[in-house]
C-alpha positions in Angstrom: -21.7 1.3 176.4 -18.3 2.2 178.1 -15.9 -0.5 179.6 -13.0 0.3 182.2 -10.5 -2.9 182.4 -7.6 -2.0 185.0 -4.5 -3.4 184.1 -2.0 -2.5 185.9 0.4 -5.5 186.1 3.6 -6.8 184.6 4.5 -7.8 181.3 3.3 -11.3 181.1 0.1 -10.9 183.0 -1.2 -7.8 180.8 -0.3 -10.1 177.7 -2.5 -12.9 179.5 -5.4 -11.0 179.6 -5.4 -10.1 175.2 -7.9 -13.2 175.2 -10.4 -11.4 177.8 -10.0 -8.4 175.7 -10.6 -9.3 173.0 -14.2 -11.5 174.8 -15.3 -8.3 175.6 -14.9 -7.3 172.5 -17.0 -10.0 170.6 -19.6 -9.7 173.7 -19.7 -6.1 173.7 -19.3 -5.4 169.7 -20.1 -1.6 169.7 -18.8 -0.5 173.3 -16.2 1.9 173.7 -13.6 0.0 175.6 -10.4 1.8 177.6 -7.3 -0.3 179.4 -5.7 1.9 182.4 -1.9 0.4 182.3 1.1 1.3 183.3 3.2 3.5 181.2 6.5 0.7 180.8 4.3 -2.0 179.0 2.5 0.7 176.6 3.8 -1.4 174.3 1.8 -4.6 174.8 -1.6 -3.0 174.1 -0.8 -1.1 171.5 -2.6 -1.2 168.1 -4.7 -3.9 169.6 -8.3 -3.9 167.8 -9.7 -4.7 171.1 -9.0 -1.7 172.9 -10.3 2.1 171.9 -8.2 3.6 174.2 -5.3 3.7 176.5 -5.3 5.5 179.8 -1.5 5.5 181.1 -0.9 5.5 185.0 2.3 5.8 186.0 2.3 3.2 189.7 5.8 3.2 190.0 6.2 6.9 189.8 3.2 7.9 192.4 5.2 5.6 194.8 8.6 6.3 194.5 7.2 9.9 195.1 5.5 8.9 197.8 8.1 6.5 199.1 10.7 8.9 198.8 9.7 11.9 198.5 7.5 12.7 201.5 7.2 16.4 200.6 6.1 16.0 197.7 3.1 14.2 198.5 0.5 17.4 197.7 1.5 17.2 193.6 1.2 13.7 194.1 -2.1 13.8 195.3 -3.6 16.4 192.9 -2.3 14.4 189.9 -3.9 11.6 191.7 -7.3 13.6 192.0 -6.8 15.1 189.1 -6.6 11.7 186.9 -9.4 9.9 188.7 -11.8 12.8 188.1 -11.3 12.6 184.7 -11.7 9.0 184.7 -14.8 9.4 187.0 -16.1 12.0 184.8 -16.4 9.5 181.7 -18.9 7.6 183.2 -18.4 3.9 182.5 -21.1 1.5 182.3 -18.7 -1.7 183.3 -15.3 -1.5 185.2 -13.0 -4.6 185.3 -10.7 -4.6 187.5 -8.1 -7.5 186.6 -5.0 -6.9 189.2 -6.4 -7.4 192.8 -3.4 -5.1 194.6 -5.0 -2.9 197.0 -4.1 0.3 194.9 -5.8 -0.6 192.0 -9.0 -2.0 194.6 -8.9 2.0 195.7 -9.1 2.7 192.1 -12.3 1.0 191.3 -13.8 2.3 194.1 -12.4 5.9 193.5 -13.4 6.0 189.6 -17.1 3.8 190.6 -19.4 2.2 187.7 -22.3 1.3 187.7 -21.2 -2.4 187.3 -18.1 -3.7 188.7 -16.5 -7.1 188.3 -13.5 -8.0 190.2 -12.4 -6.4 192.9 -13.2 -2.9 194.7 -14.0 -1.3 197.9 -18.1 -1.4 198.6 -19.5 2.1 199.7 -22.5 -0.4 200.8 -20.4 -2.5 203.3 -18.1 0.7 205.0 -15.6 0.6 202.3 -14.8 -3.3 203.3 -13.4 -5.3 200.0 -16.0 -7.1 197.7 -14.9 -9.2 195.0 -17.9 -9.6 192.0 -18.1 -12.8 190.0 -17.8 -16.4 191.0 -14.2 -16.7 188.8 -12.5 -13.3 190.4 -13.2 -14.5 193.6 -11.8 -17.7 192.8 -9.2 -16.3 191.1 -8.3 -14.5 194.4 -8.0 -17.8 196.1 -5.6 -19.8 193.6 -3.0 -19.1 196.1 -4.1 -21.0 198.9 -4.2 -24.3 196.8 -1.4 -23.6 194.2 -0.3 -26.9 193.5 -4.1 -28.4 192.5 -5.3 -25.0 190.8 -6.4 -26.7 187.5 -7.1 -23.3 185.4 -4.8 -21.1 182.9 -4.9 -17.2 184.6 -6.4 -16.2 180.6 -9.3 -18.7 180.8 -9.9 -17.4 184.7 -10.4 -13.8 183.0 -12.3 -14.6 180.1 -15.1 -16.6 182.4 -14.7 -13.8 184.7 -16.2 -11.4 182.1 -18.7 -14.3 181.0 -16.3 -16.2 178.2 -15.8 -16.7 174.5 -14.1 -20.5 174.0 -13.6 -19.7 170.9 -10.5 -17.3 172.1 -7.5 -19.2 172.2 -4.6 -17.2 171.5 -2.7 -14.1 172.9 -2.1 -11.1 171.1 0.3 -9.0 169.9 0.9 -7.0 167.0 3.6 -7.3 165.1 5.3 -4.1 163.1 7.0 -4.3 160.2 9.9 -1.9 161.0 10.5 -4.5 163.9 10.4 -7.6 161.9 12.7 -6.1 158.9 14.9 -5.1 161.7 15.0 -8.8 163.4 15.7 -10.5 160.0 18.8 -8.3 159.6 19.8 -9.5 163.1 19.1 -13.0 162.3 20.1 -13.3 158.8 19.1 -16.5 156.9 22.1 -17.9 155.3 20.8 -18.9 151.3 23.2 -22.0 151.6 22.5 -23.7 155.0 19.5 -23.5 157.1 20.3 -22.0 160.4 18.0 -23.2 163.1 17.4 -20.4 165.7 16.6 -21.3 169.4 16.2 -18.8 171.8 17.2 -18.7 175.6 15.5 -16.8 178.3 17.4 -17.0 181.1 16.4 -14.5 183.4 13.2 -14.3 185.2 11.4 -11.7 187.0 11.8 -13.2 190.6 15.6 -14.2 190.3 15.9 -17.5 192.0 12.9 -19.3 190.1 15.0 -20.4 187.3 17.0 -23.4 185.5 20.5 -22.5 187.1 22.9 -21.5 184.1 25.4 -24.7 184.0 22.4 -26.7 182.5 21.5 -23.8 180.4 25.1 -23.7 179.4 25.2 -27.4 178.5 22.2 -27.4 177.0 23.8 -25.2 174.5 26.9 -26.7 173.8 24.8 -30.1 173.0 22.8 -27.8 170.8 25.2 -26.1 168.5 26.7 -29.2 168.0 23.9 -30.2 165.8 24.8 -28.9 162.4 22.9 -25.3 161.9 21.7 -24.4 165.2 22.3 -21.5 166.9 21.6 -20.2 170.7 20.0 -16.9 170.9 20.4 -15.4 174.4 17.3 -13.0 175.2 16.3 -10.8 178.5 16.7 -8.0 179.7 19.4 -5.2 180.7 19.1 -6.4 184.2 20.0 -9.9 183.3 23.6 -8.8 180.8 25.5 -10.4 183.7 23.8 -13.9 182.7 24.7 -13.4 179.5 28.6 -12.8 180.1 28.6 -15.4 182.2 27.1 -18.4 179.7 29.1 -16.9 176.8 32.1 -18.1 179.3 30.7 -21.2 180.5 29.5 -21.9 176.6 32.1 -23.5 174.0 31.2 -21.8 171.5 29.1 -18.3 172.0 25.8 -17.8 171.4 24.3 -14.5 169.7 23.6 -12.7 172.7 21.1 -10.2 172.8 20.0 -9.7 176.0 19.3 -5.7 176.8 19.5 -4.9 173.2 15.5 -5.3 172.5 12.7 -3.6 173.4 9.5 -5.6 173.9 8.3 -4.7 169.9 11.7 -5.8 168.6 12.1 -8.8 171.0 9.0 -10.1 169.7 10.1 -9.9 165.9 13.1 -11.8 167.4 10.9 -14.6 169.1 8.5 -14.8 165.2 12.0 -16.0 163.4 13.0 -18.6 166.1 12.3 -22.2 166.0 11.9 -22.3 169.0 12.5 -20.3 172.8 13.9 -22.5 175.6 12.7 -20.2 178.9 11.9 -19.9 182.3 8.3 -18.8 183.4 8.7 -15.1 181.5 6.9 -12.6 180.0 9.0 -13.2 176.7 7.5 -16.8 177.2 4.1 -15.3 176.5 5.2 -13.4 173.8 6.8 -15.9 171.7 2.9 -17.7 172.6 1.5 -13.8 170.8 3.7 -14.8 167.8 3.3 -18.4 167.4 6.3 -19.5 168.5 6.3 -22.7 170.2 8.5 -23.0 173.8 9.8 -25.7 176.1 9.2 -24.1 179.1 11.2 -24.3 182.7 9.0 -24.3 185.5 10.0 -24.2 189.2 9.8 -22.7 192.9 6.5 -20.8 193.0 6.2 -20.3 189.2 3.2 -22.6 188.7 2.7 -24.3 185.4 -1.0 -24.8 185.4 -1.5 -21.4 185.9 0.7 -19.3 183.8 2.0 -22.0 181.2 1.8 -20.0 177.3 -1.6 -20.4 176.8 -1.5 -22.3 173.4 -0.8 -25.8 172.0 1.8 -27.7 171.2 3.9 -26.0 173.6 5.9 -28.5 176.4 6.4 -27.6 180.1 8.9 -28.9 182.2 8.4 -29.4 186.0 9.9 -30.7 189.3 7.5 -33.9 190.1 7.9 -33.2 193.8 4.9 -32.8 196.8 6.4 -29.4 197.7 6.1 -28.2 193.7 4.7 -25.0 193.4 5.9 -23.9 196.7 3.9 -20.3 198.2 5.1 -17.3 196.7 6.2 -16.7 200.5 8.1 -19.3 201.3 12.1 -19.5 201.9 13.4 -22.6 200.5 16.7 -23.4 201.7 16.7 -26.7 200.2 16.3 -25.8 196.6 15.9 -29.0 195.1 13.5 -28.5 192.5 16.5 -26.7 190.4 18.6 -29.5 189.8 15.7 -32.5 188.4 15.6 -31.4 184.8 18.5 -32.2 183.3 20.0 -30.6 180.3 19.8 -34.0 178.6 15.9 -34.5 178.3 15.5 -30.9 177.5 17.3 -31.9 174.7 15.4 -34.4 173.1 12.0 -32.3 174.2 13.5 -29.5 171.9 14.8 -31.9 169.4 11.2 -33.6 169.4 9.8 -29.9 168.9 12.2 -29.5 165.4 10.7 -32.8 164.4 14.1 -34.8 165.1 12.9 -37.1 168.0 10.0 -39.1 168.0 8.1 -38.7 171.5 8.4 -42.3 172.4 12.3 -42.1 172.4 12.1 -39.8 175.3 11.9 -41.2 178.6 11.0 -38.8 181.7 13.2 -39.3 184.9 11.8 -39.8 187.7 11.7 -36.3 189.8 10.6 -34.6 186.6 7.4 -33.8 185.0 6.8 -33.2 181.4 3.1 -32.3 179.6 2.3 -31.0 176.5 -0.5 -28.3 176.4 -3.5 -28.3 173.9 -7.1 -26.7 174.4 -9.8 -29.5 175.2 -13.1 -29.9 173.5 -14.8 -27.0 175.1 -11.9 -25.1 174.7 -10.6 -24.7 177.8 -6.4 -24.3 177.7 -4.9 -28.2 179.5 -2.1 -30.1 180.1 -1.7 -33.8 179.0 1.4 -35.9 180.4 4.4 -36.5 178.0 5.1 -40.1 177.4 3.7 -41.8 180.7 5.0 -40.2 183.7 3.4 -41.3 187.2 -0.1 -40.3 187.3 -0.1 -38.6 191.6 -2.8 -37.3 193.4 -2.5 -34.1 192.8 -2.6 -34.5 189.0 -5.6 -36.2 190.2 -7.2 -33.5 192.0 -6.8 -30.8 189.5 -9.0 -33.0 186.7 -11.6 -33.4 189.3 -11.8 -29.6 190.2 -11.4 -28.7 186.7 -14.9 -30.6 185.5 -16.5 -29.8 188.7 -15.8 -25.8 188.4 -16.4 -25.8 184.8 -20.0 -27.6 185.6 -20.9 -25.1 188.3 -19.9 -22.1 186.6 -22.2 -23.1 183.9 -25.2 -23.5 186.0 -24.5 -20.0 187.8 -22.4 -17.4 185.9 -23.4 -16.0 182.1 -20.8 -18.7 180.5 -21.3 -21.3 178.3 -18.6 -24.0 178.1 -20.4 -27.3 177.5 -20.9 -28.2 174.4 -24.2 -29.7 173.9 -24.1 -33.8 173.5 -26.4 -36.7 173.3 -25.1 -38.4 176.5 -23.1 -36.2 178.1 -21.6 -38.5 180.7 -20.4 -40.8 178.0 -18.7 -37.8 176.3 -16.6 -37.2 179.7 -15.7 -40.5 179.8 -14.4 -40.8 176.5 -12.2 -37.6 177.1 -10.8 -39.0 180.5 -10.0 -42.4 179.3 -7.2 -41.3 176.4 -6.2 -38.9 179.9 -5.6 -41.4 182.0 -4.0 -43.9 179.5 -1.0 -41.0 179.2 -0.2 -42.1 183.0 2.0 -44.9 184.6 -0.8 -45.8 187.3 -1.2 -47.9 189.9 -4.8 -48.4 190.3 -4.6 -50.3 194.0 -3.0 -46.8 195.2 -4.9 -44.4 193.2 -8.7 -46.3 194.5 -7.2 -46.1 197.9 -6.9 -41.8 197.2 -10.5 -42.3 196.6 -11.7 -43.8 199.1 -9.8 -41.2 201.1 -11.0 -38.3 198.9 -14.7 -39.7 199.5 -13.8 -39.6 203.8 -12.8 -36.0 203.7 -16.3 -35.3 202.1 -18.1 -36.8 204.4 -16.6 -34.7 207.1 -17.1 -31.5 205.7 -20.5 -33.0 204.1 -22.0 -33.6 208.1 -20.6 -29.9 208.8 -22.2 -28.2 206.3 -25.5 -29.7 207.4 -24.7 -29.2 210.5 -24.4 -25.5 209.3 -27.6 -25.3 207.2 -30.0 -26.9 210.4 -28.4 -23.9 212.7 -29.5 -21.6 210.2 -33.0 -22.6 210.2 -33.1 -23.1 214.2 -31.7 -19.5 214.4 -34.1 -18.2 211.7 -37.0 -19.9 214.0 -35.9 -18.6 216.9 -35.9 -15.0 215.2 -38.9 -15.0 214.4 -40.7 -16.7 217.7 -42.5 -14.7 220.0 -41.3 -14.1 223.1 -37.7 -14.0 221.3 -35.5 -16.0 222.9 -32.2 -13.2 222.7 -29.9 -16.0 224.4 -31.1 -19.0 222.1 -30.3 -17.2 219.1 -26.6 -16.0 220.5 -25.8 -19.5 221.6 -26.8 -21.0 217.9 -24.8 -18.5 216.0 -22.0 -19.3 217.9 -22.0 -22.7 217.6 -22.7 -21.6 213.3 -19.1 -19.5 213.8 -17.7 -22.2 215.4 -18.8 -24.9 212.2 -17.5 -22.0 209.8 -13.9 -22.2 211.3 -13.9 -25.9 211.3 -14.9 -26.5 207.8 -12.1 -23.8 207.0 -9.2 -25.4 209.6 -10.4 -28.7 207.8 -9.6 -27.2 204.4 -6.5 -25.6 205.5 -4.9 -29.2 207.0 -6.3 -31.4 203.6 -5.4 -30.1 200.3 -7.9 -31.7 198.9 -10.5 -29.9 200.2 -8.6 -26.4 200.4 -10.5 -25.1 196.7 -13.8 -25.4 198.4 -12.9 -24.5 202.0 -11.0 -21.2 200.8 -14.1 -19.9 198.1 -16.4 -21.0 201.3 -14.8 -18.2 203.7 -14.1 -15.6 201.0 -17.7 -16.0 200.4 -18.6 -15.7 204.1 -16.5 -12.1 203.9 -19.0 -11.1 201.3 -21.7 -11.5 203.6 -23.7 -8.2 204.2 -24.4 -7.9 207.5 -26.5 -4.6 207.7 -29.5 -6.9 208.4 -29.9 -9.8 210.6 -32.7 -11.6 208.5 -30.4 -10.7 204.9 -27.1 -11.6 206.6 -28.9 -15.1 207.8 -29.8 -15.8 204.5 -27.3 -14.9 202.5 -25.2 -17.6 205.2 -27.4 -20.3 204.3 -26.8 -19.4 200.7 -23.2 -20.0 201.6 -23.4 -23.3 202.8 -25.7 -24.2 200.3 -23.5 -23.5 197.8 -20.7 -25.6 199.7 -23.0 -28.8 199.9 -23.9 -28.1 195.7 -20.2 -28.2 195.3 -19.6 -31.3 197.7 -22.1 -33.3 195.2 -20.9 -31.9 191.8 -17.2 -33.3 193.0 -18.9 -36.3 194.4 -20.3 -37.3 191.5 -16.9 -36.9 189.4 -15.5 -39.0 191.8 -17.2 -41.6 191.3 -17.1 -41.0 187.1 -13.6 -41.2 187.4 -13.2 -44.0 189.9 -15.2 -46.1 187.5 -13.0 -45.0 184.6 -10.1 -46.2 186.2 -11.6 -49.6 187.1 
């Protein structure tokens, strides 16, 4: 068997997708499996035993070409040809394709398989986008309900390509040229311990990180502690941060950001105690080498969705209705920045070197902290540091997280359950210790419910609504005389119920996971044939009203949990 995975993203995502890998690997044992990445992260998949071979496509260089220069465009497009042809001629049994940009879409469809997951341009449906497998698809809507999305990006792939739980970790390997060369940058002194902590200060979207006077302070209060030192890390784009913390700093840090490729960097991350960063790719990395973070969340960098998938590791977040804000949006305000003080990161790195007991540590309000851990059927979580206000939206995410992980089982080739006596009672075991890790009020959080349970009904009597019109216009079809006008009114008033169960998703937050998978599932509809097309809708709504109930019913669990 040959497997195509396209790759072709940053740093950080191509190291979140090692765990997918490396499930297709223990799926597919004896297939021949081939990555197509970009030619600046080579490094990442290198000498990984998942992967057979390595296809290099240089994206940046096509476009600049392009981009730039226009008359050059013929060499561009026979290189183009040229490397899809060979591609083509391979013949792949499976392609998966993990970056959903539109050139990488053209891709799939221009290299073809006879299996595709993810997504690619259909040669069935007049080159309109399809999107294969229940998690891609919802992968592709995580960005319309950001701040509920209750799944880590790795555990999204590896149930898109049918999952292996017992996959937790990222990888990377580790050469020894790199990690001899690290320990003589980092020298162990034989008569005091120095404790290394790394800073990443940089990110790849400049304004989503921990402005540098706490990063600053946070140092000083730091290497006041007898043995620690500050390591500054990043890239050469970010040497101006660097110069401008060793100023701020009283006493400087070892700074080597722009000195490091990605192999040496992570030899440097394997001898820290720790790496203080922003949302990174060298966040992931020190994940790939077990070394533990605290981890600076804010803007549109969303926690629950790109925090290092491991345990143990802390996040720090703005506890704030806005938090994550669209990738899209302009925020002039800003405010998220400034509600993690340098203070509490502190004692949440001091707690990480074992010098602070957790219950010392008291979260402000304005801030969040969790810790992260993989639950019993192995699925990557957050659980709240040391009480902090249990909100609706932490709410929301552990309803959609059991609900998803329930449906996905009874649908897709995944197994995630693990098999129990009383099943319900298992749930409610795990939830209680959950909830306990809250400050709750329960008159407010029942009062959620009960409007949580409203919203359902609503979109409950539309989808009905939907699935009677369906069988009226299936009637109609198939009556004799056919009544042309009968079945043109009904499936207008069916169009009309699919844009209000959508505009009901997009005004209630709430509801927005289901709404959003309910129209990109409506895009997928063929509609060659009026009898396929019609049933295929009523599959649609179908699977709407299964997903009503299966989030119904964990309602009501965890309403009687927290009575």
């Amino acid at each position: 068997m040959k497997i195509l995975v396209i790759q072709t993203s940053r740093f950080g995502d191509l190291l979140q997708t090692t765990p997918m890998l490396h499930a297709l690997r223990r799926r597919y044992p004896d297939a021949s499996i081939t990555v197509l990445s970009r030619y600046n992260v080579l490094e990442i998949y290198k000498d990984n035993p998942d992967i057979d071979y390595i296809e290099l496509f240089n994206i940046e260089e096509y476009t600049n070409r392009l981009l730039n220069n226009p008359g050059d465009t013929y060499r561009s497009y026979t290189e183009l040809r040229d490397a899809v042809n060979r591609l083509k001629s391979m013949k792949f049994d499976l392609l998966v394709n993990t970056t959903h940009d539109r050139f990488s879409t053209f891709l799939s469809y221009l290299i073809g398989s006879s299996e595709i997951k993810g997504m690619y341009l259909s040669p069935n449906k007049r080159l309109k986008i399809h999107i294969d497998g229940f998690w891609f698809r919802y992968l592709r809507c995580t960005s319309e309900f950001r701040q509920i999305a209750p799944f880590n990006l790795s555990d999204i792939y590896k149930n898109a390509i049918g999952g292996d739980q017992d996959t937790r970790k990222l990888f990377f390997n580790l050469e020894p040229k790199n990690e001899l060369e690290a320990q003589n940058i980092l020298i162990e002194s034989p008569d005091t311990k120095i404790c290394y902590i790394g800073f990443q200060l940089g990110t790849s979207t400049g304004n989503r990180r921990w402005p540098l006077q706490y990063f600053a302070k946070l140092g000083d209060m730091l290497q006041e502690q007898k043995g620690n030192r500050v390591v500054l890390l990043g890239s050469k784009d970010e040497k101006n941060l660097g110069k401008e913390i060793t100023i701020q700093m009283k006493n400087a840090p070892i700074n080597l950001i722009g000195k490091t490729n990605i192999s040496l960097l992570a030899a440097i991350l394997k001898r820290l105690s720790l790496l203080v960063t922003n949302d990174t790719g060298t966040m992931h990395l020190a994940e790939a080498v077990d070394t533990k973070c605290v981890s600076l969340f804010f803007e549109s960098a969303n926690p629950f969705q790109t925090g290092p998938y491991g345990s143990e590791h802390i996040i720090c977040s703005p506890d704030l209705e806005c938090f994550p804000c669209s990738t899209t949006f302009q925020c002039d305000d800003k405010k998220c920045l400034n509600v993690i003080p340098s203070e509490i990161v502190c004692q949440l790195v001091n707690y990480k070197l074992g010098k602070v007991d957790a219950q010392q540590i008291q979260i402000p309000e304005g801030m969040q902290a969790h810790e992260t851990r993989f639950d019993r059927l192995g699925v990557w979580d957050v659980w709240p540091f040391n009480k902090i206000s249990l909100n609706k939206n932490e709410l929301a995410r552990r309803l959609y997280r059991r609900m998803w992980i329930k449906y996905s089982e009874e649908t897709e080739d995944i197994h995630l359950e693990k098999k129990e006596d009383d099943l319900q009672s298992a749930q409610v075991e795990e939830l209680k210790p959950w909830y306990q890790c809250y400050k709750t009020e329960v008159s407010y959080l029942q009062g959620w419910f009960e409007e949580f349970r409203a919203s359902l009904n609503l979109i409950e009597r539309k989808t009905d609504n939907g699935i009677s019109l369906i069988d009226d216009i299936i009637s109609e079809s198939v009556n004799v005389p056919f009544d042309r006008n009968a079945v043109i009114m009904k499936s207008e008033d069916l169009e009309r119920i699919d844009k209000e169960i959508i505009q009901l998703g997009e005004s209630t937050l709430m509801l927005r996971q289901m709404s959003s998978l309910f129209k990109l599932e409506l895009e997928q509809i063929e509609d060659t044939n009026f009898f396929i097309m019609l049933n295929q809708w009523k599959q649609t709504y179908e699977r709407l009203k299964h997903w009503e109930c299966l989030l119904r019913e964990d309602i009501n669990l965890m309403s009687e949990i927290l009575n």
